[in-house]
C-alpha positions in Angstrom: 0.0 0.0 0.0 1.1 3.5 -0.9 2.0 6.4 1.1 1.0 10.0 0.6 3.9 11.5 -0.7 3.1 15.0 -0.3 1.7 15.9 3.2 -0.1 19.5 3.9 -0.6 20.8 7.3 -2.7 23.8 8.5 -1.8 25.3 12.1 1.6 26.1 13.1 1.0 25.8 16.6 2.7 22.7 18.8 0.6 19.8 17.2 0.9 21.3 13.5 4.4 21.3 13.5 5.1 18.1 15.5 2.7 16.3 13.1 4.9 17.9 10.1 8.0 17.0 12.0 6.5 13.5 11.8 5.7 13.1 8.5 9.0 14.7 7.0 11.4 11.9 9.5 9.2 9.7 7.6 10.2 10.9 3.9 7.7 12.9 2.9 7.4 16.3 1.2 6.0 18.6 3.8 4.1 21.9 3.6 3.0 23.6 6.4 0.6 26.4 6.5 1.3 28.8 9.6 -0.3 32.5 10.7 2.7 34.2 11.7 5.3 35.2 9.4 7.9 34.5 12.0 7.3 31.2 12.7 7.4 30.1 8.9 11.0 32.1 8.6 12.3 30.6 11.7 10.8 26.9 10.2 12.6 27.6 7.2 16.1 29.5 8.3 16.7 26.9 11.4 14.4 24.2 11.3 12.4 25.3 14.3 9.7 26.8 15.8 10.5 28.4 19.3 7.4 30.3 19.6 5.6 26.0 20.7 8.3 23.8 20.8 11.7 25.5 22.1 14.5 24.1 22.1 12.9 21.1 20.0 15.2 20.8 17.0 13.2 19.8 14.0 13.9 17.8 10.7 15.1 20.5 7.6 13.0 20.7 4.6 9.3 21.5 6.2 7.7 23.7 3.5 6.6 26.6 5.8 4.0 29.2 4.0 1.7 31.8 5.1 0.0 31.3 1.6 -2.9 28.8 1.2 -2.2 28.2 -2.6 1.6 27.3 -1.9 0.7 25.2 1.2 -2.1 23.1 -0.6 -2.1 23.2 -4.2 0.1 20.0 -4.6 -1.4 17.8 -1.3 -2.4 14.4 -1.5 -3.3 14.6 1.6 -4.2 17.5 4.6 -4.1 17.3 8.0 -5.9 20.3 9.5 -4.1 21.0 13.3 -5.7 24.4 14.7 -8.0 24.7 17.8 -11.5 23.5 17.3 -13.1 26.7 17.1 -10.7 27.0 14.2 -11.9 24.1 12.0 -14.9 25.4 10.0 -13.0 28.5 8.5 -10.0 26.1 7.8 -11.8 23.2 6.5 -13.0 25.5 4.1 -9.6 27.4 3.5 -8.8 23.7 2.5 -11.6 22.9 0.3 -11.1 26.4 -1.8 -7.0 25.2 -2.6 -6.4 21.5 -2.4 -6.9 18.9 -5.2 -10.4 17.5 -5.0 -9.5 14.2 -4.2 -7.3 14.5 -1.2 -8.7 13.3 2.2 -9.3 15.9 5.1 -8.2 14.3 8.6 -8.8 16.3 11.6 -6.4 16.7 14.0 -8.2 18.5 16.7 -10.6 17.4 19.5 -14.2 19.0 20.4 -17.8 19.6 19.8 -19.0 22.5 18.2 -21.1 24.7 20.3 -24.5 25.4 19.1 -24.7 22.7 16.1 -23.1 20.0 18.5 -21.4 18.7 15.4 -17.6 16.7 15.9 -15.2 18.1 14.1 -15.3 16.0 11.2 -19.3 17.0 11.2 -17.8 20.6 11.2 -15.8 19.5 8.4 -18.8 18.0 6.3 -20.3 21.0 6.7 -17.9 23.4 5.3 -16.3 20.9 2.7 -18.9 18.6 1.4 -17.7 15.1 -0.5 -14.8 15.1 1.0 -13.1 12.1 2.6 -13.0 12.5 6.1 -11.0 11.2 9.1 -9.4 11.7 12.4 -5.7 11.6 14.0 -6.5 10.9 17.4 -4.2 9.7 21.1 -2.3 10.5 23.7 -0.3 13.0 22.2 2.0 15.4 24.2 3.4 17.7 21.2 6.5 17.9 22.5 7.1 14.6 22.9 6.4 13.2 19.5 8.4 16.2 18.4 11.6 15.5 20.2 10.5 11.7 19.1 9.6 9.8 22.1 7.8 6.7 21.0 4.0 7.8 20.3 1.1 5.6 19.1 -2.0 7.2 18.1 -5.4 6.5 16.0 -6.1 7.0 12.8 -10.3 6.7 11.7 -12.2 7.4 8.6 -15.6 8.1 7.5 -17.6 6.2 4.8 -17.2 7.4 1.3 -18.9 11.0 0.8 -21.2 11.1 -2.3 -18.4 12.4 -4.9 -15.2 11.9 -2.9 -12.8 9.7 -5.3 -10.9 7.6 -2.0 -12.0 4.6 -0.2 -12.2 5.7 3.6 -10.7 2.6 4.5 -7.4 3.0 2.3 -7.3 6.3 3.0 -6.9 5.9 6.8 -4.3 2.8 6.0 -2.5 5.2 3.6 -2.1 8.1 5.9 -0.7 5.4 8.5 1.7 4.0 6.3 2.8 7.9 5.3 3.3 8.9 8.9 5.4 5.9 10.5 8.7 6.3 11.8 10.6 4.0 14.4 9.0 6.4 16.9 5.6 7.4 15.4 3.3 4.5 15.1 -0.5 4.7 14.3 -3.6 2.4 14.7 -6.1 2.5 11.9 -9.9 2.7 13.4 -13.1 2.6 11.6 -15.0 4.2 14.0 -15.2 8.0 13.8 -17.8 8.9 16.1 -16.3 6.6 19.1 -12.6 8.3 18.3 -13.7 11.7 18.5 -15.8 11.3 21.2 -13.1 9.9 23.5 -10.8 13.8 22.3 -13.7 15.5 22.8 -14.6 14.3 26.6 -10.8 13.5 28.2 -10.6 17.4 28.4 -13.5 18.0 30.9 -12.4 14.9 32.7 -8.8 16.4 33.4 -10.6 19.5 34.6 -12.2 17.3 37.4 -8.9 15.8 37.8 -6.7 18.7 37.7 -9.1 20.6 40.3 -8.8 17.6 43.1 -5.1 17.5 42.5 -4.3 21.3 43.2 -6.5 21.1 46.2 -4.4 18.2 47.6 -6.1 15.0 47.3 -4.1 12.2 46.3 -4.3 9.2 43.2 -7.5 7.3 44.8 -10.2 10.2 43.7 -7.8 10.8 40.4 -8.2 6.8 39.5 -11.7 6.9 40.3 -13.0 10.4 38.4 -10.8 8.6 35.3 -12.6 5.5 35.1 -15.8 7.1 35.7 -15.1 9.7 33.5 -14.5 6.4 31.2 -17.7 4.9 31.6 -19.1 8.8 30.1 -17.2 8.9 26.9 -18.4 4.6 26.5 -22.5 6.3 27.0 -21.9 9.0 25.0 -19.8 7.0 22.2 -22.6 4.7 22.2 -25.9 6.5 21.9 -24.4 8.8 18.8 -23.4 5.6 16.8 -19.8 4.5 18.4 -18.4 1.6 19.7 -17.7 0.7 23.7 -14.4 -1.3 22.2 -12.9 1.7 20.4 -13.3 4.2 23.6 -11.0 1.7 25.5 -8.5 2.1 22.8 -5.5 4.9 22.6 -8.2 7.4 21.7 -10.0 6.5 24.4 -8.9 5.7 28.0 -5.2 6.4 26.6 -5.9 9.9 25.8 -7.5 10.5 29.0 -4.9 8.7 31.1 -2.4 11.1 29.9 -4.6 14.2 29.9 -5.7 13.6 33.2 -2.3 12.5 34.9 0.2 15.7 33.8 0.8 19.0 34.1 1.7 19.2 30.3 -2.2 18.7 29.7 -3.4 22.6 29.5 -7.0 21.4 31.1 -5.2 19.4 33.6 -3.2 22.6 34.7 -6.2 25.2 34.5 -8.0 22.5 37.2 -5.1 22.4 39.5 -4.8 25.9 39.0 -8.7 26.5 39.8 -8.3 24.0 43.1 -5.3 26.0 44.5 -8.0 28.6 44.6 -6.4 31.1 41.6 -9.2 32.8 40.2 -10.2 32.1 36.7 -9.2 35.3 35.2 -5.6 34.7 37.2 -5.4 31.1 36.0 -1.6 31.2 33.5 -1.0 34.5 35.1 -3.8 35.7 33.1 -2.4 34.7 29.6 -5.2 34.0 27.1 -4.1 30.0 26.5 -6.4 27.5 24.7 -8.4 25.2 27.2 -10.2 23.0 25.0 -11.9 21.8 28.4 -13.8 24.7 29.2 -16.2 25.0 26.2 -16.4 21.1 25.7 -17.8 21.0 29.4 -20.8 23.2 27.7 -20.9 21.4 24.2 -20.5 17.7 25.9 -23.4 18.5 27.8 -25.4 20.7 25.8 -25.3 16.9 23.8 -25.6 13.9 25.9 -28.7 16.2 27.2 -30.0 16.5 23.6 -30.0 12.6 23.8 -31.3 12.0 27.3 -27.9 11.0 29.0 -26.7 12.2 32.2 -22.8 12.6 32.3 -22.9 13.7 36.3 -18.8 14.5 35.9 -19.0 16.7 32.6 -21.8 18.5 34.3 -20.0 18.8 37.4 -17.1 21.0 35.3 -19.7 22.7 33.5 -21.6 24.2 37.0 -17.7 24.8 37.9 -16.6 26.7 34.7 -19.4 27.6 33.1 -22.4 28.9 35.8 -19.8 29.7 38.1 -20.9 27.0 41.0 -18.6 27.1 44.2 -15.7 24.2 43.2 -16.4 22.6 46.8 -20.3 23.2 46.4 -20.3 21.7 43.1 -18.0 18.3 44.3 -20.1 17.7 47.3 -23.1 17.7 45.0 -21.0 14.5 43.2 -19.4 12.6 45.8 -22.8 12.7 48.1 -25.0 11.5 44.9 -26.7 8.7 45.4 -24.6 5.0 45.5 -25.3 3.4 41.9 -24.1 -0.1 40.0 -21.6 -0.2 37.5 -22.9 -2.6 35.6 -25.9 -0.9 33.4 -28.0 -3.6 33.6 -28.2 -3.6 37.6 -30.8 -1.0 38.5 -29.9 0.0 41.6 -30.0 3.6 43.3 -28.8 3.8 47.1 -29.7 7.1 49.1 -25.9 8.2 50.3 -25.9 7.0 54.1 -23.1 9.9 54.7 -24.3 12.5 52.3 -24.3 15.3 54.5 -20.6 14.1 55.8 -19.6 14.1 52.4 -20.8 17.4 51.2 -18.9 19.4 54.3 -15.8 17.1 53.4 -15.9 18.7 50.0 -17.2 21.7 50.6 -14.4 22.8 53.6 -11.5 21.5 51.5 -11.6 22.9 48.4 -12.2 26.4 47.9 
């Protein structure tokens, strides 16, 4: 099976360029489509990009451009790498300047407020009969830029009416065009299930990230992960997914590492928001992407479209969104009623120590 030979990226923000970084170690011709004019000139002069991945030092020959008709015109294939809020306006960017037949996989992780549309809906949207897929994992940019070994998914729609690519081949293809002895992908094809799992680990490392900076230890961290798990499998499930794929790297790998680290940007702002920083302090104040914070609206905003209680993801979303107490808003959680795991097993337990529970939360974090 072929490789694409000629890889274009769009974002030239940590991801973007690792993923470019990727694909040119792995022999292929590279274009990368950045905002700033500094970045491209520092891509092209040094073979870096300071500005997301300093002191990273990155394979010569990426094709940096601040010009869509240089970055696309020639692409076999695109991978679009900017924040979700970014995808419409790219995928379209896209659509106007690359050849007709090459596949659209979206590398970013969300729901689109509003429409509630993944971002390969978003994508469907704005560039109709395209082949469409996902890159999807535990990804810490800087890792797979300074290439530490990283596995991550790769899914694909079914053929659109008028794209010229089998999904299936296309998925396989891009897998085959971005392995390296560090890089090594998974092919999926189940979209909806792997962009669930991207779109849900974020609010779950909120939760986490909150109880960490307030000082509790691993037991509540293991616990809000594997029911924070148990969300993403409902979720995944009622919008056409499979239970198998959320326990796969996309899955409960993404949101192991998202929830576990101080490199995750959601994990951070939580710890950040348990310490007791205010939210308009939280990074010193710095305007920095937390996926989290919207997808805590736009996760629930959905499973409530489809009847489905996610009592975690609407935990965050009282915390970030209507401004609910943190400790108010935990004690509410932990003093819920006792449940089953299994679905089957109807079972619903008044808390014996709810009103323990609720001070235990509500005295400890701020």
């Amino acid at each position: 099976m072929l490789a694409y030979d000629r890889v274009a990226v769009i974002g030239g923000g940590a991801w973007g360029t690792a993923l470019a970084a990727v694909a040119r170690r792995a022999g292929r011709d590279v274009s990368l489509l950045a905002r700033r004019e500094d970045i491209v000139a520092e891509l092209r002069d040094e073979a870096r990009n300071s500005a997301y991945l300093p002191d990273i030092a990155l394979p010569e020959g990426i094709g940096a451009t601040t010009d869509p008709e240089e970055a696309l015109a020639d692409a076999q294939v695109v991978l679009i790498v900017t924040p979700s809020r970014s995808i419409r306006a790219m995928s379209e960017l896209a659509a106007a300047h690359a050849p007709a037949d090459a596949p659209f996989f979206i590398c970013a992780k969300g729901i689109e407020a509003g429409t509630g549309l993944l971002m390969t809906g978003i994508a469907a949207d704005a560039a109709p009969g395209r082949v469409l897929g996902a890159v999807s994992g535990p990804t810490f940019a800087v890792e797979t830029a300074a290439e530490h070994p990283t596995a991550v998914t790769i899914a694909c729609t079914s053929a659109a009416d008028g794209a010229t690519a089998m999904p299936d081949i296309a998925a396989a293809r891009l897998a085959a065009t971005l392995t390296t002895d560090s890089f090594r992908p998974y092919v999926s094809d189940d979209l909806i299930g792997v962009e669930i799992g991207g779109a849900v680990k974020n609010v779950i490392a909120i939760a986490c990230g909150i109880l960490a900076g307030a000082g509790f230890g691993e037991n509540v961290r293991a616990a809000l992960i594997t029911r924070g798990l148990a969300e993403i499998k409902e979720l995944a499930v009622v919008l056409g997914g499979r239970r198998e794929t959320v326990t796969g790297l996309s899955g409960i790998g993404d949101l192991m590492l998202t929830c576990s680290s101080t490199k995750s940007r959601n994990f951070s702002y939580g710890a950040q928001r348990g310490q007791g920083i205010a939210e308009d302090q939280v990074f010193g104040g710095k305007p920095v992407v937390v996926e989290g914070r919207e997808n805590a609206t736009t996760v629930t905003d959905l499973a409530r479209r489809h009847n489905l209680h996610m009592p975690i993801c609407e935990m965050v979303r009282s915390i970030v969104a209507d401004g609910q107490p943190i400790g108010e808003a935990f004690a509410a959680y932990w003093a819920a009623p006792i449940e089953a795991e299994p679905r089957a097993l109807d079972i619903s337990i008044a808390h014996p120590a709810e009103t323990e529970a609720q001070i235990r939360f509500e005295e400890l974090l701020p």
